[in-house]
NUTI-668790 format. One record per residue (C-alpha): y, z, x; residue in three letters. Coordinates in nm, 2 decimals. Example, Ala and Ser with C-alpha at 12.3 -4.5 7.8 and 13.67 -1.06 7.14 Angstrom:
# NUTI-668790
+--------+--------+--------+---------+
|     c2 |     c3 |     c1 | residuo |
+--------+--------+--------+---------+
|  -0.45 |   0.78 |   1.23 |     ALA |
|  -0.11 |   0.71 |   1.37 |     SER |
+--------+--------+--------+---------+
This chain:
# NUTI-668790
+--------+--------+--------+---------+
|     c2 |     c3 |     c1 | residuo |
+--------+--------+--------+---------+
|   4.81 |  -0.15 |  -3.12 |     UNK |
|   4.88 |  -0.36 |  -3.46 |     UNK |
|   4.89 |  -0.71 |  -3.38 |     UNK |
|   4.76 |  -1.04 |  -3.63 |     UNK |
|   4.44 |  -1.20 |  -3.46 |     UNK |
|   4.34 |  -1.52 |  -3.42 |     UNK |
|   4.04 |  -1.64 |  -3.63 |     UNK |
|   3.82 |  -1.72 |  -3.29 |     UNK |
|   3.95 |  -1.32 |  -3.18 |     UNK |
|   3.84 |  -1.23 |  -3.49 |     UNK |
|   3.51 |  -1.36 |  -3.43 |     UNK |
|   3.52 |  -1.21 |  -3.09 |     UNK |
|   3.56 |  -0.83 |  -3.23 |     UNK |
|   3.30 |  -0.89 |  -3.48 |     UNK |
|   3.07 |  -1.01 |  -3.23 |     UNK |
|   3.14 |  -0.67 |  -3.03 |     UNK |
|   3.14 |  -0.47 |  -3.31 |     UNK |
|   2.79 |  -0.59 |  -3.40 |     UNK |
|   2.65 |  -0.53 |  -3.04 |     UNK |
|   2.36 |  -0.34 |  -2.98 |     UNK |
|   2.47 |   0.01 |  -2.83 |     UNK |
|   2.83 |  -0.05 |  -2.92 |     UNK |
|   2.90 |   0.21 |  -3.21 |     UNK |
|   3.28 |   0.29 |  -3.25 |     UNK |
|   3.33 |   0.52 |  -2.93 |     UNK |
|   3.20 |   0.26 |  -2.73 |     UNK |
|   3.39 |  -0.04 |  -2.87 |     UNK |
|   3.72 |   0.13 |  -2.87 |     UNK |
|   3.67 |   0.23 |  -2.49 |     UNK |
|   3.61 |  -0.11 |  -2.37 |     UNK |
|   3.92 |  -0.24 |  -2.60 |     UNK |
|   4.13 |   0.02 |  -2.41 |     UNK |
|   3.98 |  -0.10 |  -2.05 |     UNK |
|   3.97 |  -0.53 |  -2.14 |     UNK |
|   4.25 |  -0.55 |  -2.41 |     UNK |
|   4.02 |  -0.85 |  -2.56 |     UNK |
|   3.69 |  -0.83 |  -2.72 |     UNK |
|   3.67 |  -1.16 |  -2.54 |     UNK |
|   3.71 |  -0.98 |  -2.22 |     UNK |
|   3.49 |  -0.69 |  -2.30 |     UNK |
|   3.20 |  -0.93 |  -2.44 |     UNK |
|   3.22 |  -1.13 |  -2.08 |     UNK |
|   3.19 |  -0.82 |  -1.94 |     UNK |
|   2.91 |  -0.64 |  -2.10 |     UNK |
|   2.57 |  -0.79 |  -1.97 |     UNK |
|   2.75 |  -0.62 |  -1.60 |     UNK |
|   2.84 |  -0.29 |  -1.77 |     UNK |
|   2.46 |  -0.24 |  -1.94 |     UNK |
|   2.31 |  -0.35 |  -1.61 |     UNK |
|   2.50 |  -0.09 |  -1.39 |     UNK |
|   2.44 |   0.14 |  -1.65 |     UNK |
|   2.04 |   0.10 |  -1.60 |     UNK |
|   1.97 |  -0.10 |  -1.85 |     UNK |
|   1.68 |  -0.39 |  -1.73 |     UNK |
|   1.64 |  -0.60 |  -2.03 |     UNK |
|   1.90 |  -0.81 |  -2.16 |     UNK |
|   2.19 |  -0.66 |  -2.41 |     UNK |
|   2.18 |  -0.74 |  -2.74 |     UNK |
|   2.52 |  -0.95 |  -2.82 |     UNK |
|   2.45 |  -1.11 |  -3.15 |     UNK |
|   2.50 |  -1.54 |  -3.09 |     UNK |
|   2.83 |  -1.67 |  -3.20 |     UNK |
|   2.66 |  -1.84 |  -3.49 |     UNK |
|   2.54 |  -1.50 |  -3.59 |     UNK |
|   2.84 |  -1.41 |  -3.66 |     UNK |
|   2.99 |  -1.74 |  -3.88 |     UNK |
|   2.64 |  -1.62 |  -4.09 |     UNK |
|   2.81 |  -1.32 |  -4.15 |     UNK |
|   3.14 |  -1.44 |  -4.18 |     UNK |
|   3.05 |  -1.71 |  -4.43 |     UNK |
|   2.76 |  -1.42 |  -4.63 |     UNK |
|   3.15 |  -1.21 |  -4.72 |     UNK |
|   3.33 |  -1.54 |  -4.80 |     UNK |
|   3.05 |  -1.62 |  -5.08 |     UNK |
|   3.08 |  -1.30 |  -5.18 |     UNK |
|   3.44 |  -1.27 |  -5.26 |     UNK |
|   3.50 |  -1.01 |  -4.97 |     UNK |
|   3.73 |  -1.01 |  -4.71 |     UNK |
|   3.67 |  -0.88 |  -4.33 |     UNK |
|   3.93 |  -0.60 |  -4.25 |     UNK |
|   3.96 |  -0.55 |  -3.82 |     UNK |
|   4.04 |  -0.19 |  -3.71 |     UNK |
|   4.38 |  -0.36 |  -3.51 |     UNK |
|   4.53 |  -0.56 |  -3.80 |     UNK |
|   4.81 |  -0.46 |  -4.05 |     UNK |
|   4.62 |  -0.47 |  -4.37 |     UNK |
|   4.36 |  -0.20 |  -4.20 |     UNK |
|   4.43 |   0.13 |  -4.41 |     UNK |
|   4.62 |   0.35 |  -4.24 |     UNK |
|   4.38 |   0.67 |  -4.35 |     UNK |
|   4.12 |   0.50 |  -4.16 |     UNK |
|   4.36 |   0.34 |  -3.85 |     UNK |
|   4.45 |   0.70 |  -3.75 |     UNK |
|   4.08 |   0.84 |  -3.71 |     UNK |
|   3.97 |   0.86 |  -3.34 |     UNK |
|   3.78 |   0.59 |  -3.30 |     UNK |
|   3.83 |   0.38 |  -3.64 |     UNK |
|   3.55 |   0.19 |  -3.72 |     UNK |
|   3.60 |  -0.15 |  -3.62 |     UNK |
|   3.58 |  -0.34 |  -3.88 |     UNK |
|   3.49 |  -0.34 |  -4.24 |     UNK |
|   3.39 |  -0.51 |  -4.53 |     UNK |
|   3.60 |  -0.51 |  -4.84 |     UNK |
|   3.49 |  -0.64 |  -5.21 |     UNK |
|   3.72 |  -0.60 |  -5.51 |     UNK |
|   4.09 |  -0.46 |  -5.54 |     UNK |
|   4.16 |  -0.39 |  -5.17 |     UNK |
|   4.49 |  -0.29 |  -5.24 |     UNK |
|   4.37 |   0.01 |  -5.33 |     UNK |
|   4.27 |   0.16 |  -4.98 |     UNK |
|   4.64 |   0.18 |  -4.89 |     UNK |
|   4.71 |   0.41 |  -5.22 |     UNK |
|   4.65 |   0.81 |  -5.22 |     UNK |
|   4.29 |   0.85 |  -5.19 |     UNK |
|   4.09 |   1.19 |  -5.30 |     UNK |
|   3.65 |   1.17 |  -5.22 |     UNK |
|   3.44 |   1.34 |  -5.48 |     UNK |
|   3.11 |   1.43 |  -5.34 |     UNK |
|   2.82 |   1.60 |  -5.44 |     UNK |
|   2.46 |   1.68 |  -5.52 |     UNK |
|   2.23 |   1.38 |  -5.62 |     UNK |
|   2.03 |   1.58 |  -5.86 |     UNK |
|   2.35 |   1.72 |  -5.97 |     UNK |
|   2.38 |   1.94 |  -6.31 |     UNK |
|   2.47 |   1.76 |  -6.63 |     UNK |
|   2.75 |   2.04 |  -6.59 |     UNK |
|   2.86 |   1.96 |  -6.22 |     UNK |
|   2.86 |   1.63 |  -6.37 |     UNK |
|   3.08 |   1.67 |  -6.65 |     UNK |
|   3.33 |   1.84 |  -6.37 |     UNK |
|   3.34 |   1.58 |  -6.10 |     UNK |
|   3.35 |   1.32 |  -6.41 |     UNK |
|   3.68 |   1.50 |  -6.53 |     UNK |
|   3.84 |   1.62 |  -6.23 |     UNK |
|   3.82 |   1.25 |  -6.16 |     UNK |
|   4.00 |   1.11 |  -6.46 |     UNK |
|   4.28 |   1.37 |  -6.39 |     UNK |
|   4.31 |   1.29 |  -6.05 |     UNK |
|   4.36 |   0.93 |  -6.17 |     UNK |
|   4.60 |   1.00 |  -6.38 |     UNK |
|   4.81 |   1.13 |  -6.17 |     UNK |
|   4.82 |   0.85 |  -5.96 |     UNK |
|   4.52 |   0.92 |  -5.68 |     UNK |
|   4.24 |   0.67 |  -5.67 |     UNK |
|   3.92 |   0.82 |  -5.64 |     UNK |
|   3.65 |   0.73 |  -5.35 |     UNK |
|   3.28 |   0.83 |  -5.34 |     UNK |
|   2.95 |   0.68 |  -5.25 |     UNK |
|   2.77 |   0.54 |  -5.54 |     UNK |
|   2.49 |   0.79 |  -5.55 |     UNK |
|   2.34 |   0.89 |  -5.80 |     UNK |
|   2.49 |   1.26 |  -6.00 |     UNK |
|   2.84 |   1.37 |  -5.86 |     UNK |
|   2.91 |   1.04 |  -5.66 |     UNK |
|   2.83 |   0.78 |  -5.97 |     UNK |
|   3.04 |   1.11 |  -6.27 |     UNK |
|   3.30 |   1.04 |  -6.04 |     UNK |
|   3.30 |   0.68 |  -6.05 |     UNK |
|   3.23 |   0.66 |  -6.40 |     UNK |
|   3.58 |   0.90 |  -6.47 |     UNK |
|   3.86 |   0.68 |  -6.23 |     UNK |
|   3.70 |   0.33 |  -6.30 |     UNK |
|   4.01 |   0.27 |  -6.55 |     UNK |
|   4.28 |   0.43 |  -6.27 |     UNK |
|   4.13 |   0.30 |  -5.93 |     UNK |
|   3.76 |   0.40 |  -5.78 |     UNK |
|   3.66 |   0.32 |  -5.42 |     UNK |
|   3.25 |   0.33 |  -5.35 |     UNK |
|   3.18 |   0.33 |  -4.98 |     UNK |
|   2.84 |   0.23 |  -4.94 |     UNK |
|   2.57 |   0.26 |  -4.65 |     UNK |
|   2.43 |  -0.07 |  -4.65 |     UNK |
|   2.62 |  -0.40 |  -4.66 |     UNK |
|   2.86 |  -0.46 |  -4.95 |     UNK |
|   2.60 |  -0.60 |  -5.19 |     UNK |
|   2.36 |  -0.34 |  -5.09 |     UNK |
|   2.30 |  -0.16 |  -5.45 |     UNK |
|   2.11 |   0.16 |  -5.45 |     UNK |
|   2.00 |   0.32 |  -5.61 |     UNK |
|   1.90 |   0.02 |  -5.85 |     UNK |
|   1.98 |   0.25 |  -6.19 |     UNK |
|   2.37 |   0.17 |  -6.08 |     UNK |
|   2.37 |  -0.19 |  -6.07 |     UNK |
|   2.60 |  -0.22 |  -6.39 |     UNK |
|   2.82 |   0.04 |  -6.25 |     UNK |
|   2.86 |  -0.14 |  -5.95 |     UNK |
|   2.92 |  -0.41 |  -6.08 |     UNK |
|   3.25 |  -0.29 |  -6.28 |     UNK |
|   3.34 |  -0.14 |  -5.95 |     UNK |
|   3.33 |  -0.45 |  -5.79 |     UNK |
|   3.54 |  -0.55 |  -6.10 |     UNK |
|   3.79 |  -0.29 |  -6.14 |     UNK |
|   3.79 |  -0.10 |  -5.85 |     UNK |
|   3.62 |  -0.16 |  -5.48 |     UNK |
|   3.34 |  -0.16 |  -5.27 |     UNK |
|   3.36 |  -0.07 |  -4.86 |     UNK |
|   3.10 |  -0.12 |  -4.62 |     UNK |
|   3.12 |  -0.11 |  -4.20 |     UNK |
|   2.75 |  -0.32 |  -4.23 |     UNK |
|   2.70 |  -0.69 |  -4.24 |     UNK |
|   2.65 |  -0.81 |  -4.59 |     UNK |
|   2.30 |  -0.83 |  -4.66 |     UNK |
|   2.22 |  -0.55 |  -4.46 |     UNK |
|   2.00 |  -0.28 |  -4.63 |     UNK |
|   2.08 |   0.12 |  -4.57 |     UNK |
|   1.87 |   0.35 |  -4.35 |     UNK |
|   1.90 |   0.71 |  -4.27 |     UNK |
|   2.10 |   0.62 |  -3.97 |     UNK |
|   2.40 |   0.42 |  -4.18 |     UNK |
|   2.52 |   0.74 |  -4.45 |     UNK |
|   2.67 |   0.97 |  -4.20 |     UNK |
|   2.87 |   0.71 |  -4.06 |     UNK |
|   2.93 |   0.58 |  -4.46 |     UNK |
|   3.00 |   0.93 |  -4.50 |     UNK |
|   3.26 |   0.95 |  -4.22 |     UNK |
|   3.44 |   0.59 |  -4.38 |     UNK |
|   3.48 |   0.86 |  -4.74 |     UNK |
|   3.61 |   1.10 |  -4.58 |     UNK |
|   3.86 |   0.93 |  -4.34 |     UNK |
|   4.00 |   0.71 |  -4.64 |     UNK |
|   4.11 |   1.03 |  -4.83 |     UNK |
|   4.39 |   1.31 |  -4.84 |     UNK |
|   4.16 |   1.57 |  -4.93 |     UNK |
|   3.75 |   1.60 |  -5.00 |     UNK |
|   3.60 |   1.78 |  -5.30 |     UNK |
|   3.27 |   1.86 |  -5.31 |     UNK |
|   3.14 |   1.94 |  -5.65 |     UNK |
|   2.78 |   2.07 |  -5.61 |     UNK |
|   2.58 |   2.10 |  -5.27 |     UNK |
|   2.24 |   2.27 |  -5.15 |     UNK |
|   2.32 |   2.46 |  -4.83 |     UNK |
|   2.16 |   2.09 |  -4.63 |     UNK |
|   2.32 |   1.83 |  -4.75 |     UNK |
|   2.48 |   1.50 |  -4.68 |     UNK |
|   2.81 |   1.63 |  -4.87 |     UNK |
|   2.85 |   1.92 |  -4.62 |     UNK |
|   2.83 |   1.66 |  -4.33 |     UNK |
|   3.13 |   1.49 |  -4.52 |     UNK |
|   3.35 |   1.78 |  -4.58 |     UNK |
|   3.29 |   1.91 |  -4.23 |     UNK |
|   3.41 |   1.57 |  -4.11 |     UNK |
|   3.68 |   1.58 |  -4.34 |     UNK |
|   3.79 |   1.88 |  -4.17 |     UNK |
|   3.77 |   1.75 |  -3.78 |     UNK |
|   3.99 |   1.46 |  -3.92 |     UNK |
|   4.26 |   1.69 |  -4.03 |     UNK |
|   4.23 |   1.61 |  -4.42 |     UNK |
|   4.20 |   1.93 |  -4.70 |     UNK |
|   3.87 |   2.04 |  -4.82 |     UNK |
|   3.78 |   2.19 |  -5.15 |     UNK |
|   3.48 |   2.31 |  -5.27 |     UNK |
|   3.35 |   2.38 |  -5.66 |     UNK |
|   3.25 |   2.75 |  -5.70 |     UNK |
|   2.92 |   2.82 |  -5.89 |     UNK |
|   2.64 |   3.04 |  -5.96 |     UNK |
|   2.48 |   3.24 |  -5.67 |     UNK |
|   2.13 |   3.18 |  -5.86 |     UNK |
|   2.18 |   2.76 |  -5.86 |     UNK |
|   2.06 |   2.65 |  -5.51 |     UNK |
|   2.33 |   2.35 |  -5.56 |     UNK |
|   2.60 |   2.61 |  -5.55 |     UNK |
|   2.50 |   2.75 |  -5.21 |     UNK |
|   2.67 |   2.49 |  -4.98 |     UNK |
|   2.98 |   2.49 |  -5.20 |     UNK |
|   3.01 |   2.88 |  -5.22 |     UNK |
|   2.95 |   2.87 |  -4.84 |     UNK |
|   3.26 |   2.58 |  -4.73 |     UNK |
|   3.46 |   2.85 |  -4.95 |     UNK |
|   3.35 |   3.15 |  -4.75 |     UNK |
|   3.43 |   2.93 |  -4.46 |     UNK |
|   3.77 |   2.88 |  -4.53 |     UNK |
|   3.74 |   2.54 |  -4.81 |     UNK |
|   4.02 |   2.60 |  -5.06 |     UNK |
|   3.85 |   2.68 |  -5.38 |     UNK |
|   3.84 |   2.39 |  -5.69 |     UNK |
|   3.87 |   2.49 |  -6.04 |     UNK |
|   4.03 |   2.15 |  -6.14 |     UNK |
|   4.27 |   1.86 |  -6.06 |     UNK |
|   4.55 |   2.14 |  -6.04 |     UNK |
|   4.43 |   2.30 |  -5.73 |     UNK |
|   4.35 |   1.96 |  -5.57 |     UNK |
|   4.76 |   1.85 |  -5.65 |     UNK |
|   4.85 |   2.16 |  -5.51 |     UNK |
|   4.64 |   2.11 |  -5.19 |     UNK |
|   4.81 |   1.77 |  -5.14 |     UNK |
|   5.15 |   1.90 |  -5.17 |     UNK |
|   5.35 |   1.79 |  -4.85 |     UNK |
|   5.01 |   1.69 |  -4.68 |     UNK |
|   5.02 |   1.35 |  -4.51 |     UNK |
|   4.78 |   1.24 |  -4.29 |     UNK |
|   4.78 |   1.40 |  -3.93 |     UNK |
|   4.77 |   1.09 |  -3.64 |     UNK |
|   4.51 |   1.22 |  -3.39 |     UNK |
|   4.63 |   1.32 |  -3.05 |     UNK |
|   4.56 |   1.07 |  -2.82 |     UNK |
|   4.53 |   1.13 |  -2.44 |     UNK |
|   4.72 |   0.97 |  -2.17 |     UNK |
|   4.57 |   0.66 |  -2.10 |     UNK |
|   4.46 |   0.70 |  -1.73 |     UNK |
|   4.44 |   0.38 |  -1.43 |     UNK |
|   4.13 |   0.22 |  -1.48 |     UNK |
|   3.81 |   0.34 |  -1.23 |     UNK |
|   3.71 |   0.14 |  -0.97 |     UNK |
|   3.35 |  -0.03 |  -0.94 |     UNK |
|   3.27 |   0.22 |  -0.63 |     UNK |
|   3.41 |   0.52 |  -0.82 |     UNK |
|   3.23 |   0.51 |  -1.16 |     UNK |
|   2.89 |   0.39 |  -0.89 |     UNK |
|   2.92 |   0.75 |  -0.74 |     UNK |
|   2.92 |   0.97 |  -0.99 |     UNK |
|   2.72 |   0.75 |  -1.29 |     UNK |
|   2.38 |   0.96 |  -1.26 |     UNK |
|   2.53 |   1.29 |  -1.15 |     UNK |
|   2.71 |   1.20 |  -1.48 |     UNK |
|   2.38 |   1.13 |  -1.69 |     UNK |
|   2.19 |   1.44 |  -1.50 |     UNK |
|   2.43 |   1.69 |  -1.69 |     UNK |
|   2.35 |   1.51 |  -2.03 |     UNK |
|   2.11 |   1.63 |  -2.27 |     UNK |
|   2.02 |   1.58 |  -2.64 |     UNK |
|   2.29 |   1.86 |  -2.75 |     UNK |
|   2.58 |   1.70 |  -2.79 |     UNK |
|   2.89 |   1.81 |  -2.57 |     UNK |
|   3.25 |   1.71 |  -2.53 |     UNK |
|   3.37 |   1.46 |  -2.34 |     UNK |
|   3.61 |   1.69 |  -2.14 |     UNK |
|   3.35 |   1.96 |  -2.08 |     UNK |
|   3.15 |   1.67 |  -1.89 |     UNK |
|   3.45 |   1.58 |  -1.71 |     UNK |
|   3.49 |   1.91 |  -1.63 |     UNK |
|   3.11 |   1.93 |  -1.49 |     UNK |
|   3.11 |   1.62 |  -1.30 |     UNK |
|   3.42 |   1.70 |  -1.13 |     UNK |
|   3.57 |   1.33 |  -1.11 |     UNK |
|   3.86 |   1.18 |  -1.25 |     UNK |
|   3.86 |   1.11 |  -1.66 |     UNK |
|   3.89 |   0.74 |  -1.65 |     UNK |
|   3.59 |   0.75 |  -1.37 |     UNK |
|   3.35 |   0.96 |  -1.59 |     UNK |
|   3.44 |   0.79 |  -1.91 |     UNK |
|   3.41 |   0.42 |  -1.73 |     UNK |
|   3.07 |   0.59 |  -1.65 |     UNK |
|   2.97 |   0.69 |  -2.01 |     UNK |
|   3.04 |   0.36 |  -2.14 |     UNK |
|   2.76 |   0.18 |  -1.93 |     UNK |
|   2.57 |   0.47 |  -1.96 |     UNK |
|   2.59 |   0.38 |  -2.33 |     UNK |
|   2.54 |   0.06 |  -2.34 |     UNK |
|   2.22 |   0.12 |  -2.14 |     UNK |
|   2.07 |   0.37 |  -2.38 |     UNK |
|   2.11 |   0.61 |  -2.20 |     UNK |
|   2.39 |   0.80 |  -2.37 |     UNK |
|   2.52 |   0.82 |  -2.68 |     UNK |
|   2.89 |   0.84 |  -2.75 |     UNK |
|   2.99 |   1.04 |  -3.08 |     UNK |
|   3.30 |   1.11 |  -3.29 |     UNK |
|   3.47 |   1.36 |  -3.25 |     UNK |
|   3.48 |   1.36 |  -2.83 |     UNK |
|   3.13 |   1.43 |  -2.84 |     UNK |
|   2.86 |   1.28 |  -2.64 |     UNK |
|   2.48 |   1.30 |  -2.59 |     UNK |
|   2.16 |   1.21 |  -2.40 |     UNK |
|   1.95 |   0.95 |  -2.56 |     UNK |
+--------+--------+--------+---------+
């Protein structure tokens, strides 16, 4: 639901969004079961205790939050929530959106025609050349470019849309520079272009932060390319993300004897279209918009004594391999609303883990 919040309801959904255990899964389910994050933060220190949980949840202080609020202000960057008109829409229709993020520079640009270049850190001063060409042509033909301020591919294709419009999404907190080599070019992104982050300013990256940074790339764009990529690498994770969210992928062909051609060669044996410049990437976007997800009927909400019953038969079928959320409904045999109001304590007890993509895992 679009609506314009209040700036205490803003407050409110920060606060929620920056709860321990609450990662997007679990922060859109209790929106759909409160309405309010007022209504879901009153009720959370209930949910994590019937979840199992024995020490107190971790709800940041309000005053936590006016740090955070007032950190962005100083900056020049403005809070975008996942409910509010000015949210982009690529990001609005992923299930879950991320909540909220953090936007510095030309925010106008997340509601144009977005492509992601991504590739290899220790890319080729030929893979280079490409993503810092195929970059400028996209450009000029009226796409702004998004990436994540790595070093090789991601900072070429920067450095070719900075004059058209470039987007760096970044793992840490908007003024979170890294590495430290691109400090000037973040800064003229932060000048020309702009710079996206889900984390609190201030906040610096760990492991845990770039698949979900990857996930923000992917679900701004119309289309992914990846330039160069060993056969494990974070730019696979983004182009297989891209492709749950409905958006094209395209992969860079190279040599079978460069090991930073194997995962690129591979998405194209899989099915990626194949990228020999901004042509096929035009052609991939002709007539594409972007696909709202399918969204289930929302069911009744569960009872107390319903979602009491079944909670550990619910967290007995769990394990550490992730499976979907209907499969386990399937399992526990129990109404979707009841296993799902289930899940969410489970969650926010650490006991569970609730992923994109209808997945969910044992923690």
């Amino acid at each position: 639901m679009i609506r314009k919040l209040t700036d205490a309801a803003r407050r409110d959904w920060l606060r929620l969004a920056r709860t321990e255990n609450v990662g997007p899964v679990t922060f859109a389910q209790l929106i759909d079961r409160y309405g309010e994050a007022s209504l879901a933060l009153a009720a959370l220190p209930d949910l994590a205790r019937r979840g199992g949980r024995v020490s107190p949840l971790g709800v940041p202080p309000a005053d936590e939050v006016l740090r955070e609020l007032d950190a962005g202000h100083a900056l020049g960057a403005r809070l975008i929530v996942a409910c509010e008109p000015d949210f982009p829409a690529a990001l609005a229709a992923l299930d879950p959106p991320p909540p909220v993020i953090w936007a510095l520079g030309d925010a106008a640009l997340l509601g144009r025609s977005i492509v992601a270049i991504v590739g290899a850190r220790v890319a080729s001063a030929g893979g280079q050349r490409f993503a810092r060409g195929l970059a400028l042509d996209l450009g000029a033909a009226g796409h702004v470019v998004v990436s994540g301020m790595a070093r090789g591919v991601d900072g070429a294709a920067h450095e070719g849309s900075l004059a058209t419009g470039t987007i760096a999404v970044l793992g840490g907190g908007i003024d979170d520079v890294y590495p430290r080599e691109h400090r000037g070019l973040y800064e003229r992104i932060v000048a020309e272009g702009c710079v996206v982050s889900e984390n609190a300013p201030g906040r610096t990256a760990t492991a845990k932060d770039f698949p979900r940074r990857n996930r923000v790339i992917s679900g701004l764009s119309r289309a992914v390319v990846v330039v160069e990529a060993e056969l494990r690498s974070g730019s696979l994770i983004t182009a297989r993300l891209a492709a749950e969210q409905g958006r094209e992928v395209l992969a860079v062909p190279g040599s079978p004897l460069d090991p930073r051609a194997r995962g690129t060669n591979d998405l194209i044996r899989q099915g990626a279209a194949l990228c020999e410049g901004a042509e096929d990437v035009l052609r991939a976007l002709e007539g594409v918009g972007l696909r709202e997800p399918e969204r289930p009927f929302a069911p009744a909400p569960a009872s107390d004594a319903d979602v009491d019953a079944v909670r550990e038969r619910v967290a007995a079928l769990l394990s550490p391999t992730p499976v979907s959320r209907d499969e386990l409904v399937r399992a526990a045999g129990a109404p979707t609303a009841v296993v799902l109001a289930a899940l969410t304590e489970l969650a926010l007890a650490g006991r569970a883990e609730l992923l994109s993509g209808g997945l969910v895992a044992a923690l």
